[in-house]
C-alpha positions as a Markdown table, in Angstrom:
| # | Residue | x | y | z |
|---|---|---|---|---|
| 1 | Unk | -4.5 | -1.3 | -13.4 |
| 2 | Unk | -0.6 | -1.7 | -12.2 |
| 3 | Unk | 1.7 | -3.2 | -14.8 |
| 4 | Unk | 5.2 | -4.0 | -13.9 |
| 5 | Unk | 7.5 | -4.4 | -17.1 |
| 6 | Unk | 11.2 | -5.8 | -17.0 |
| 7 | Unk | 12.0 | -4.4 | -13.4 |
| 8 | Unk | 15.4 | -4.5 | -11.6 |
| 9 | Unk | 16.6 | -2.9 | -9.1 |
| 10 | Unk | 20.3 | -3.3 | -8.3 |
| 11 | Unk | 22.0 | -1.3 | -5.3 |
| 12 | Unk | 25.9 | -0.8 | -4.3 |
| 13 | Unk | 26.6 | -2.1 | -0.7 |
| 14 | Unk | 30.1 | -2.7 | 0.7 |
| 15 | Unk | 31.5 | -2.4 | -2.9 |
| 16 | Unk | 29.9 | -4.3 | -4.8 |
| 17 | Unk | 26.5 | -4.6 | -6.6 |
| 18 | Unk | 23.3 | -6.7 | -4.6 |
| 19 | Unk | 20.5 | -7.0 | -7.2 |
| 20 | Unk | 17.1 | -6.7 | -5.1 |
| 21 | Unk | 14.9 | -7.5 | -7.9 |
| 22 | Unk | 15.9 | -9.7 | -11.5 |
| 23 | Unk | 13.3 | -9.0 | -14.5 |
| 24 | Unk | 10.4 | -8.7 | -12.6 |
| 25 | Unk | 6.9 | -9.0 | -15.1 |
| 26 | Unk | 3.0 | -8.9 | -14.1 |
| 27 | Unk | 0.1 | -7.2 | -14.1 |
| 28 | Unk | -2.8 | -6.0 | -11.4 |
| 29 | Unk | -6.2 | -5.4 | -13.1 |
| 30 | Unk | -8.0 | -2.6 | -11.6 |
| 31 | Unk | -9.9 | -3.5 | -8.4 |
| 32 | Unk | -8.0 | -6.6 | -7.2 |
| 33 | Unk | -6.6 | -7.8 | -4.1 |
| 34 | Unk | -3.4 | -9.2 | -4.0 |
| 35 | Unk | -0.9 | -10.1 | -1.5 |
| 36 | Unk | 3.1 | -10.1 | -2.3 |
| 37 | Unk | 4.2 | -13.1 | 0.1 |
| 38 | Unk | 7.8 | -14.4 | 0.5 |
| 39 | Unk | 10.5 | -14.3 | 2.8 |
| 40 | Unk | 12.5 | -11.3 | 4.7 |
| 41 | Unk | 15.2 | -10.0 | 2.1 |
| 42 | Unk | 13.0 | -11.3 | -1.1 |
| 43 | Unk | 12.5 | -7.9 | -2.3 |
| 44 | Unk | 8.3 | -7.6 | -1.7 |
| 45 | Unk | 8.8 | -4.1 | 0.0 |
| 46 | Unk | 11.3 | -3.0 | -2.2 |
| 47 | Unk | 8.8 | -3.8 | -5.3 |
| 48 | Unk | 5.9 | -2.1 | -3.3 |
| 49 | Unk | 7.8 | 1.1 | -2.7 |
| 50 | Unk | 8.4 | 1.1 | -6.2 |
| 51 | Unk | 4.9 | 0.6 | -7.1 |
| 52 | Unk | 4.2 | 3.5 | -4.8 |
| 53 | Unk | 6.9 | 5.7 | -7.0 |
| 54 | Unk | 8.7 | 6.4 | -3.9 |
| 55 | Unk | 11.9 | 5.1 | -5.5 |
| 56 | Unk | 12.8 | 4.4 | -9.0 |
| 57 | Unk | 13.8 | 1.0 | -10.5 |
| 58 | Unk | 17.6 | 0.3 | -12.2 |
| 59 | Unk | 16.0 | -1.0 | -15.4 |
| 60 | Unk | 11.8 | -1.3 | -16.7 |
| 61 | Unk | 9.2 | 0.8 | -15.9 |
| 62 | Unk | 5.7 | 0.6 | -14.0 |
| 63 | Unk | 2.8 | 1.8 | -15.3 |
| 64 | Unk | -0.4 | 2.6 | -12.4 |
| 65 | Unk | -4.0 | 3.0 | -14.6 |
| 66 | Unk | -2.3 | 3.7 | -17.6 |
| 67 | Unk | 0.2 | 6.7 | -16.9 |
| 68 | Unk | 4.2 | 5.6 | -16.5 |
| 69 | Unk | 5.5 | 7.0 | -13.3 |
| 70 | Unk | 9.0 | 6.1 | -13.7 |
| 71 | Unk | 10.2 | 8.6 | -16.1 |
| 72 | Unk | 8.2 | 11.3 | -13.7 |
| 73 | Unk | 10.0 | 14.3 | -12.2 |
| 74 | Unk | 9.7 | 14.3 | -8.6 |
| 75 | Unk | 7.1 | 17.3 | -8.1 |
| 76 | Unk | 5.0 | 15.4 | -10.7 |
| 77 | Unk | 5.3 | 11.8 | -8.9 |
| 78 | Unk | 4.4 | 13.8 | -5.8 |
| 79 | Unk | 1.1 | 15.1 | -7.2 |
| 80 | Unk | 0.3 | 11.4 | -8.8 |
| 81 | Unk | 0.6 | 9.5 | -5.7 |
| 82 | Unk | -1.9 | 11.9 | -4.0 |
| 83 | Unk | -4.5 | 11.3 | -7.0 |
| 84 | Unk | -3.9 | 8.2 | -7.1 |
| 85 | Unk | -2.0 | 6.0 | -5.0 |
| 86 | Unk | -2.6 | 5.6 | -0.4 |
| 87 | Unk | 0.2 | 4.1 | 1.1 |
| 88 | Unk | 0.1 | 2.5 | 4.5 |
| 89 | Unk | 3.3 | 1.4 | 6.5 |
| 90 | Unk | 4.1 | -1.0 | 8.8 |
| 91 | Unk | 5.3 | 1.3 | 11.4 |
| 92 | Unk | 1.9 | 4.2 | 10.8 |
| 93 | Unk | 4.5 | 6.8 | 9.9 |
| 94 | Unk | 1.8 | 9.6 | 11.4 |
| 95 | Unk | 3.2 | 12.5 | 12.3 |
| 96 | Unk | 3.4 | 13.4 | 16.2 |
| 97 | Unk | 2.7 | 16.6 | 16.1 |
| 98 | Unk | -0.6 | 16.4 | 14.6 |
| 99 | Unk | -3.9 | 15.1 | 15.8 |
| 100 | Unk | -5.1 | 11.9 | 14.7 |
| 101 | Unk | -8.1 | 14.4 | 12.7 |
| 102 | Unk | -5.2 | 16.9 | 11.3 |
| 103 | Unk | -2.8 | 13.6 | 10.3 |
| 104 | Unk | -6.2 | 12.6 | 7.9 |
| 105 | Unk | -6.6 | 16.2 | 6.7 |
| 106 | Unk | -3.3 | 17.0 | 5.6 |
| 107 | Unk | -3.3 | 14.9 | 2.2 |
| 108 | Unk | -6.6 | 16.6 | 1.4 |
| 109 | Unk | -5.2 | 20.3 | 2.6 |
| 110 | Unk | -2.8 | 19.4 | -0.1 |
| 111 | Unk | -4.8 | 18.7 | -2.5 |
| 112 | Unk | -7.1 | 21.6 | -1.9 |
| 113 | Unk | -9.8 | 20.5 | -0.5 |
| 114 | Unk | -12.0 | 23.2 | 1.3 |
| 115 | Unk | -13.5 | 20.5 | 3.4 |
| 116 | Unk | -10.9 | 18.6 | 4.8 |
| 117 | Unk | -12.0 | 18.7 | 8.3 |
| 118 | Unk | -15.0 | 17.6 | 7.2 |
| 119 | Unk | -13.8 | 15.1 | 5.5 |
| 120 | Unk | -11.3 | 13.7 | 7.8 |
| 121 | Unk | -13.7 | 13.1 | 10.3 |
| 122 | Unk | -16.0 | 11.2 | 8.5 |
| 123 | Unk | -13.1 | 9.4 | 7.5 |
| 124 | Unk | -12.0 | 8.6 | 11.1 |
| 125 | Unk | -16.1 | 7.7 | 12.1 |
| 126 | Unk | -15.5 | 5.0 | 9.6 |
| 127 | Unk | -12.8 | 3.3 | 10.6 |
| 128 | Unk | -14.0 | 3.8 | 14.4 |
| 129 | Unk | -12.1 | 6.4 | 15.6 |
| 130 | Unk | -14.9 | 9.2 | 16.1 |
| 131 | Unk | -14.2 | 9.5 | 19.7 |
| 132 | Unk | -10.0 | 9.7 | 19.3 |
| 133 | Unk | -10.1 | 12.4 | 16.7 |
| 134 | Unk | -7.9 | 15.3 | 19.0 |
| 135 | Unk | -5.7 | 12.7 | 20.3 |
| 136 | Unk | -2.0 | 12.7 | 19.5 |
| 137 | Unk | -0.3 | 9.7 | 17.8 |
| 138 | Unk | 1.5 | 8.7 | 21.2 |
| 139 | Unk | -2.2 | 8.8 | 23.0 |
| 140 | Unk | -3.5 | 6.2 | 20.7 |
| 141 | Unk | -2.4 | 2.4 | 20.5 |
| 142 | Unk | -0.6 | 0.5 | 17.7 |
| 143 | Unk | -4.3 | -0.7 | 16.5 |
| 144 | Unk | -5.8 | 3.1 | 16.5 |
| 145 | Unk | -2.7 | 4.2 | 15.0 |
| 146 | Unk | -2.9 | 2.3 | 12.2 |
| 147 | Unk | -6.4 | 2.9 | 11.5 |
| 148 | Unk | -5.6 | 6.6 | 11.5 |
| 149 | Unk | -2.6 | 5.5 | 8.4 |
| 150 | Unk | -5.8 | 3.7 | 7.0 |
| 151 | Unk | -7.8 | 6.8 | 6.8 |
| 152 | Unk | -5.4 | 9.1 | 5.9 |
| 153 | Unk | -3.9 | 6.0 | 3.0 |
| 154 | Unk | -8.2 | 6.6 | 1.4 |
| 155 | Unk | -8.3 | 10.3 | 2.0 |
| 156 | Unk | -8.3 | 11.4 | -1.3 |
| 157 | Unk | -10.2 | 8.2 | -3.0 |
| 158 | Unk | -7.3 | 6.8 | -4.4 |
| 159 | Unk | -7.7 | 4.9 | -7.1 |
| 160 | Unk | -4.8 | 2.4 | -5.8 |
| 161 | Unk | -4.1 | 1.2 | -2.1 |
| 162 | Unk | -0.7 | 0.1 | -1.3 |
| 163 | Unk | -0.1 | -1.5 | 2.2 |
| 164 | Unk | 3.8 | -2.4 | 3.7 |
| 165 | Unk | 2.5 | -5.5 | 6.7 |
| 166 | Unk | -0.1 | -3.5 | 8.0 |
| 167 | Unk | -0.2 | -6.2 | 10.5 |
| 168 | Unk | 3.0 | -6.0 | 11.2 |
| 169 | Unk | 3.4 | -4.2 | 14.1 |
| 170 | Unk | -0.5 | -5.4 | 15.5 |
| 171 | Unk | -1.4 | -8.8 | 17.6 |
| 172 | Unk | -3.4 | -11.1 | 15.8 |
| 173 | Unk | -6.6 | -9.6 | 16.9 |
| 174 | Unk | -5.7 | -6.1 | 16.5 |
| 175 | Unk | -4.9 | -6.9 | 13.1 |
| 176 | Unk | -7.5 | -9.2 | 12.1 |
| 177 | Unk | -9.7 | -5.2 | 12.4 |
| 178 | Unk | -7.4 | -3.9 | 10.2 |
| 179 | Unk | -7.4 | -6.1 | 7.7 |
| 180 | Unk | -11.4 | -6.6 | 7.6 |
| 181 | Unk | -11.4 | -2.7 | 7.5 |
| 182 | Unk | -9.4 | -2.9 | 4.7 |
| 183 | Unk | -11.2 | -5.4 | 2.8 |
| 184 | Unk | -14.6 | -3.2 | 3.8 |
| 185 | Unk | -13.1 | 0.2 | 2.3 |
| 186 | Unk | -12.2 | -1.8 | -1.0 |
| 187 | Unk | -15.9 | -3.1 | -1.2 |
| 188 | Unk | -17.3 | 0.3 | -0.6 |
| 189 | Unk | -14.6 | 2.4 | -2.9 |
| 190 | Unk | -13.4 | -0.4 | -5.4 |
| 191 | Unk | -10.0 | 0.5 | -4.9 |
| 192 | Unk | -7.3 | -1.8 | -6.2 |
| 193 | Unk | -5.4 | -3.4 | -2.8 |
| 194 | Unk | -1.6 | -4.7 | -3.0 |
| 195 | Unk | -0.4 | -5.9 | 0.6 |
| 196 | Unk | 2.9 | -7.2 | 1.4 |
| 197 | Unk | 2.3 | -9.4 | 4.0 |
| 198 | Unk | 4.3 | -12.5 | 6.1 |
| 199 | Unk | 0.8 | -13.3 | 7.7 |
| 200 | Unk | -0.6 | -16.6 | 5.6 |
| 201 | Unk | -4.0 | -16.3 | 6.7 |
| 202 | Unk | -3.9 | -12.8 | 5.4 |
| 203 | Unk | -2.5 | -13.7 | 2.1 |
| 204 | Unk | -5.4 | -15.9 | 1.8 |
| 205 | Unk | -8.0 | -13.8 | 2.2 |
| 206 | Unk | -6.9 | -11.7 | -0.8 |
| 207 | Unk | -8.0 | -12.7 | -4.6 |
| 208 | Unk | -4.6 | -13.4 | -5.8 |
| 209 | Unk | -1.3 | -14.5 | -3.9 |
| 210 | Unk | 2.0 | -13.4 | -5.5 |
| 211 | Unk | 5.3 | -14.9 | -4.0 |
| 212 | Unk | 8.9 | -13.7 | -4.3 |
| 213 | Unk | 12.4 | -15.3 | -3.6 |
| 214 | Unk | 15.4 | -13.5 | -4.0 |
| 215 | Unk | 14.2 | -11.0 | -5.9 |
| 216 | Unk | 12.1 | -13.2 | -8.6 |
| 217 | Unk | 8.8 | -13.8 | -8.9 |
| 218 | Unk | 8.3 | -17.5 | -7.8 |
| 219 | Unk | 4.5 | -18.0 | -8.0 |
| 220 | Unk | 1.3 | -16.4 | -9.2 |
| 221 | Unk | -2.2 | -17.8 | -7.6 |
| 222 | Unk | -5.4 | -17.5 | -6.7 |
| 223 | Unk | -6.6 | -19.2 | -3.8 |
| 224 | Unk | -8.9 | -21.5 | -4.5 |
| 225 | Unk | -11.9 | -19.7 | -2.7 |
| 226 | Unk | -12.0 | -17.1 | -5.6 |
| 227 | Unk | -13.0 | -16.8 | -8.7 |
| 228 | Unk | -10.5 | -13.1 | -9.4 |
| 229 | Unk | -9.0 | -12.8 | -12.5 |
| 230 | Unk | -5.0 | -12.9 | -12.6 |
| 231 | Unk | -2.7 | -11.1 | -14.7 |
| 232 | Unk | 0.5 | -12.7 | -16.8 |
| 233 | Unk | 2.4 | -14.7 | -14.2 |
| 234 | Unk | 6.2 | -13.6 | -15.1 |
């Protein structure tokens, strides 16, 4: 479960204080999908990457299955998002110097795991990649890449799956893959999905549609296809 309590986040830009998010208040049971929806500048990624504990909030806290991760030291946070959180970005973030198999491995290589190789590949066989494991980032295209972010995002089961516009970057058919591979590795592992995401018919193939304006939360809903349960709406 994600809980988001009382969250603000409020940064200094030419001298003067810009509030990215106001109060913001809801809750993600375990195993839902959701989509964050709203316009450029409404604060969805912001949100997300706090969600993801890569930064911290001015004010409120966030809880992720039970454990409050904004009072965590950094070297803590670090170990948590590993257990428990995969984080996919818009623009794959995989590093060049790696093979698309070493890019999968390295989360599990940190987290121990004797078998990474092994592991990584199966990983890449499911998303479709078994034949593009020893090619570099810059060998693959926008769609592979991101497939690669995909498996390396589920390397270590999390428990949570966090997605910045993994469509983004992707034509329509491209990422129409990636988001039914998404959908398919949340089937198989239960994992609780959050995408943010400016593509409506994505949005609408989630269980639950959340949508921000300048920095509040404007609606909470489930489109009318699905019967998902929805937290508090704030």
């Amino acid at each position: 479960m994600i809980s988001v309590n009382q969250v603000s986040m409020v940064l200094a830009a030419a001298g003067r204080s810009v509030r990215i998010l106001d109060d913001i208040t809801f809750t993600i049971p375990a195993k839902q999908t959701v989509a964050i929806v709203g316009p450029s500048g409404s604060g969805k990624s912001t949100l997300l990457g706090l969600m993801a504990g890569l930064d911290r909030p001015t004010s409120g806290s966030i809880e992720l299955d039970g454990t409050d991760i904004t009072s965590m030291s950094e070297s803590r946070m670090a170990r948590f998002r590993r257990e428990k959180v995969g984080y996919i970005f818009q623009s794959f973030h995989l590093i060049p110097t790696l093979t698309a198999i070493e890019n999968v491995a390295v989360p599990l290589e940190l987290s121990g795991d004797r078998q990474a190789d092994e592991r990584a590949a199966e990983l890449l066989t499911a998303v479709g990649l078994s034949d593009r494991m020893g090619h570099y980032p810059v060998q693959l295209s926008g769609g592979e890449q991101q497939r690669v972010a995909v498996a390396r995002a589920f390397a270590c089961r999390p428990s949570i799956l966090l997605a910045d516009e993994p469509t983004g970057n992707l034509d329509s058919a491209t990422g129409a893959q990636v988001i039914e591979l998404l959908l398919s590795l949340h089937r198989d592992y239960g994992t609780t999905l959050v995408l943010v995401t400016h593509d409506s018919t994505l949005a609408a193939s989630m269980q639950r549609v959340v949508s921000m304006r300048d920095g509040h939360l404007e609606s909470d809903s489930v489109p009318s296809f699905s019967d998902a349960p929805v937290g508090p709406e704030a």
